[in-house]
C-alpha positions as CSV (number, residue, x, y, z in Angstrom):
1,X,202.5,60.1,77.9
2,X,201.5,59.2,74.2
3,X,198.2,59.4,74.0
4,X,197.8,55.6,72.3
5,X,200.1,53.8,74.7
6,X,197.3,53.0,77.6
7,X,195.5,51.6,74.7
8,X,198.1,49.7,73.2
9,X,199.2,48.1,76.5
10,X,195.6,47.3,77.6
11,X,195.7,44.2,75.2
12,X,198.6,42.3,76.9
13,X,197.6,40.0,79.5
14,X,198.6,41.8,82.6
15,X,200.8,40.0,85.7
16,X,201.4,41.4,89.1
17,X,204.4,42.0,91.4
18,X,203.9,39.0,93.4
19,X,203.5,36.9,90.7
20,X,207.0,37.9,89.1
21,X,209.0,37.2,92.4
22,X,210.2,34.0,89.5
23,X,211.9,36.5,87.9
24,X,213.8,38.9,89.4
25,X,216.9,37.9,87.9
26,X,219.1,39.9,90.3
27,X,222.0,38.0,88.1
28,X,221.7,37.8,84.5
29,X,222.5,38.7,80.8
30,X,221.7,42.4,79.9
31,X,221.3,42.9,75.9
32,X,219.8,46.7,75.2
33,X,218.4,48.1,72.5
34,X,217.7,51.8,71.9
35,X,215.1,53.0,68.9
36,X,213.0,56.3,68.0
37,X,209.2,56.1,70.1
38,X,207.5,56.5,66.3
39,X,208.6,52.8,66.2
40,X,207.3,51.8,69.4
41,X,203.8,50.9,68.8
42,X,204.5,48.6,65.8
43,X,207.0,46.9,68.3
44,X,204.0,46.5,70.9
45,X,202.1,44.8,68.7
46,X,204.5,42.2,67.8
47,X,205.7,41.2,70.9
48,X,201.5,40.7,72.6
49,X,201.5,37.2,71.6
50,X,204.6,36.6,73.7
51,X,204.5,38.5,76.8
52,X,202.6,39.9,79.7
53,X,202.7,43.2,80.8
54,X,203.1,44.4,84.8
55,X,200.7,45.7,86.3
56,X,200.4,47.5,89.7
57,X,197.5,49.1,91.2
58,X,196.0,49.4,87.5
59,X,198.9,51.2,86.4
60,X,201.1,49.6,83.6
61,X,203.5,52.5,82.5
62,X,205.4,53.2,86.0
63,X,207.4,56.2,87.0
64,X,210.3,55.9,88.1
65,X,212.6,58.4,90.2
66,X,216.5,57.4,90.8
67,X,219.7,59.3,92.7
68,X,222.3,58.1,91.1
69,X,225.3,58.4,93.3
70,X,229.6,58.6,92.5
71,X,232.5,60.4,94.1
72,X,233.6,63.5,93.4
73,X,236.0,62.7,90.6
74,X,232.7,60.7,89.3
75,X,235.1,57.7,89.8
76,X,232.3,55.4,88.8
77,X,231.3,57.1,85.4
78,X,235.1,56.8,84.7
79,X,235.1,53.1,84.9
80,X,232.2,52.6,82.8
81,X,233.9,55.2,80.6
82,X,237.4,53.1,80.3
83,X,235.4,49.3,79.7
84,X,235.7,48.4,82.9
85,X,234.3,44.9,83.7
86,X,234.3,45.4,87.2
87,X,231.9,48.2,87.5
88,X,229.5,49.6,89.6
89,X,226.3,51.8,90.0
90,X,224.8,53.1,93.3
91,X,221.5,54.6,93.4
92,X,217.8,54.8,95.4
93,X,215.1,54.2,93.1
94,X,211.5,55.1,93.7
95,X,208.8,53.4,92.0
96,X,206.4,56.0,91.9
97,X,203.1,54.0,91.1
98,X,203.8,51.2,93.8
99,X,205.3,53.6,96.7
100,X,208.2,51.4,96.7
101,X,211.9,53.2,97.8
102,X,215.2,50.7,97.3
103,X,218.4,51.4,97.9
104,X,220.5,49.6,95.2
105,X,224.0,48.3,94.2
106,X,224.3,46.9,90.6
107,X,228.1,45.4,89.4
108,X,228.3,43.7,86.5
109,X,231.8,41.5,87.0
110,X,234.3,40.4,84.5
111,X,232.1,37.9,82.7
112,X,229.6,40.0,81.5
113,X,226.9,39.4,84.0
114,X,224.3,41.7,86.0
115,X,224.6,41.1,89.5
116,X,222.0,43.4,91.7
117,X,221.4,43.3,95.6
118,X,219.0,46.2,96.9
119,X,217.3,46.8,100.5
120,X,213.9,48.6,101.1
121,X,213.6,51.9,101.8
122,X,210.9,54.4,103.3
123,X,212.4,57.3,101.2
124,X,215.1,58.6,98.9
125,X,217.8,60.6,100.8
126,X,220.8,62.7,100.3
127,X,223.5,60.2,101.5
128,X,224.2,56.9,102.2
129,X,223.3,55.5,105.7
130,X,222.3,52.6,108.3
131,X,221.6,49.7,106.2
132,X,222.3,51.4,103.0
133,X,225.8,51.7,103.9
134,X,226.2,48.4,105.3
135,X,225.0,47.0,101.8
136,X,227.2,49.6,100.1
137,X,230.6,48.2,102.4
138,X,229.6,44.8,102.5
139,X,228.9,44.7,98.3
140,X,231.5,47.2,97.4
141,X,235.0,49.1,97.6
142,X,233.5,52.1,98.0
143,X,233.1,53.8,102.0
144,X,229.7,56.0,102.0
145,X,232.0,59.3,102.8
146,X,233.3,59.2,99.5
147,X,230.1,59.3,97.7
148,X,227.6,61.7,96.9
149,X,224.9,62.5,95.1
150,X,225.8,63.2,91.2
151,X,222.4,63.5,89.2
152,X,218.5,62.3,89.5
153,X,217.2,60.2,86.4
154,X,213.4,59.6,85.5
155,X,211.4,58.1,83.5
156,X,208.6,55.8,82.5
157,X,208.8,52.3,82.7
158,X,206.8,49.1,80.9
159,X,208.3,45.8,82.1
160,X,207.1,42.6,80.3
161,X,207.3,39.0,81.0
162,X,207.8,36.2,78.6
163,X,205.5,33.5,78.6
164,X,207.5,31.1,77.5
165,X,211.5,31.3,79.8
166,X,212.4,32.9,82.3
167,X,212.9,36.3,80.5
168,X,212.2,40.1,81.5
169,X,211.3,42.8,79.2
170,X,212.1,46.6,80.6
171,X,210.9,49.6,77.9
172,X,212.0,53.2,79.2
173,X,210.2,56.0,77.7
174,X,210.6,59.6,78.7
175,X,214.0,59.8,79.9
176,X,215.1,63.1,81.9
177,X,217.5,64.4,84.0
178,X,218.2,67.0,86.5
179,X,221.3,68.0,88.3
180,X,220.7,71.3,90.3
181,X,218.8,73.5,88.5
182,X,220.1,72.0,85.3
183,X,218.0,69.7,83.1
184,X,217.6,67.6,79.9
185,X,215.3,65.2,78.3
186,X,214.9,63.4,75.7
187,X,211.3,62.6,74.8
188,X,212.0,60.7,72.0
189,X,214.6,58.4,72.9
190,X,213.3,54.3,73.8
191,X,215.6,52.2,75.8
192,X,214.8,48.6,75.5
193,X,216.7,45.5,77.6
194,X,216.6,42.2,77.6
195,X,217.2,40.5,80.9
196,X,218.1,36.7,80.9
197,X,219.6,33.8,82.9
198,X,221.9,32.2,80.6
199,X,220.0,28.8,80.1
200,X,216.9,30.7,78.9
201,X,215.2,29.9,75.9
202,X,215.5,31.5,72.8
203,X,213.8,35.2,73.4
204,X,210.8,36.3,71.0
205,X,212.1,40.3,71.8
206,X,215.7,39.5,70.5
207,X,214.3,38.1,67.3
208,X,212.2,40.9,66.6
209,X,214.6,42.9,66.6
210,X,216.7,40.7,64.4
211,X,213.9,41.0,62.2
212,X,213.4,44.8,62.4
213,X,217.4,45.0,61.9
214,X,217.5,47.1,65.1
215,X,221.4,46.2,66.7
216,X,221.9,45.8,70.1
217,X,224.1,48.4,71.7
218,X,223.8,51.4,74.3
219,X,225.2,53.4,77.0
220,X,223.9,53.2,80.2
221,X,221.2,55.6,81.0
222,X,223.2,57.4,83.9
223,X,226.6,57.6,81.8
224,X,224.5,59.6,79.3
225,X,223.1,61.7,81.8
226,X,226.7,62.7,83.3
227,X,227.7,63.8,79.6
228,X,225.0,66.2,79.3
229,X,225.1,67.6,82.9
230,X,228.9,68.0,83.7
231,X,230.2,69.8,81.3
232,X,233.9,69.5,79.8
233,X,233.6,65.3,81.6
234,X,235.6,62.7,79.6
235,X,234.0,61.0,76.8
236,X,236.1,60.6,73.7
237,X,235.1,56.5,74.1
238,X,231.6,57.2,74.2
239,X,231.5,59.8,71.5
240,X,230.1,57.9,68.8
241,X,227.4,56.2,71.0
242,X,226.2,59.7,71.9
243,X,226.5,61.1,68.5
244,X,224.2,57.6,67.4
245,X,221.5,58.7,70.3
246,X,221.4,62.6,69.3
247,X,220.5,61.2,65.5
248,X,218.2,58.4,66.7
249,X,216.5,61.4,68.9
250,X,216.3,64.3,66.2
């Protein structure tokens, strides 16, 4: 963890799970961002007037542990490969600090928007089953045979809240994978989204990064994972996103 970042977070008033059940935003507007972590403090600063930070049992830089899942051809990475509207990802997330486990299905359909229906969990395991793969049939194409694990993705995680709309705010520091015994991180690397209902009001984080000329644009954080753990995988349409990440990184 950087060593000023419980310190830089301590000033923003703090809110709690309960009190963001508001805004969930299980369908909304995604808009990323993705910068160096030398420029992370400066953006801290700026954005305190405007949002509260999460906090859960004292903690407000969560870990989080996710088992991403796709089918042996890694159909799903293709899809988000090709520009597919009509696109999936299927994963358990752990939250680490709150000893929360979901099982999750995110689409985001042909206009755009984020559209994300999870059940609770007790732990993370390594297939789909019960209610998992009810959810999974019922919100999906896919049948649980044909899926299985493809790589685990963790990192840490501050989520703000605006004051002022209903707007969320998710940083992701510390990014690593693992598939197997292979592994990668990439320390340096800050992935910032915007999550929005349509209506909302004008948002203070888009504008400061208007300000700070820092474009919105990313890759998903598992397609980038499945480039640097299966080797010789399609990517010729991501190639200059990745090569934009490795410079943003280095």
């Amino acid at each position: 963890m950087m060593p000023w970042l419980e310190s830089s977070l301590k000033v923003f008033e703090p809110i709690s799970l309960s009190e963001m059940e508001n805004v969930k935003l299980m369908d909304r507007l995604d808009t990323k961002f993705t910068f160096h972590s030398n420029r992370l403090a400066a953006i801290l600063e700026a954005m305190r007037p405007d949002y509260c930070v999460l906090e859960v049992k004292g903690v407000r830089a969560s870990r989080y542990e996710t088992l991403y899942f796709d089918t042996g051809n890694l159909d799903l990475y293709a899809r988000h490969h090709s520009g597919k509207f009509s696109r999936h990802k299927i994963r358990y997330r752990r939250y680490l600090d709150s000893e929360l486990c979901f099982f999750e299905v995110k689409a985001k359909n042909n206009k755009g928007r984020t559209i994300k229906k999870r059940i609770q969990r007790q732990e993370i395991p390594s297939d789909i089953e019960t209610e998992s793969e009810q959810l999974l049939r019922t919100e999906t194409p896919f049948a649980a045979r044909d899926l299985k694990p493809a790589i685990w993705v963790n990192f840490t995680r501050l989520t703000f809240v605006s004051k002022a709309s209903p707007e969320r705010l998710t940083i992701d520091l510390q990014l690593s994978y693992k598939r197997g015994s292979a592994e990668v991180s990439f320390p340096q690397l800050v992935i910032a989204e915007v999550k929005q209902e349509r209506s909302s009001s004008p948002s203070p984080f888009l504008k400061l990064m208007r300000d700070l000329r820092i474009s919105s644009g990313s890759m998903s954080k598992y397609c980038f994972g499945i480039i640097h753990l299966f080797p010789g995988v399609k990517m010729n349409l991501f190639r200059e996103q990745v090569k934009q990440l490795k410079e943003l990184t280095t």
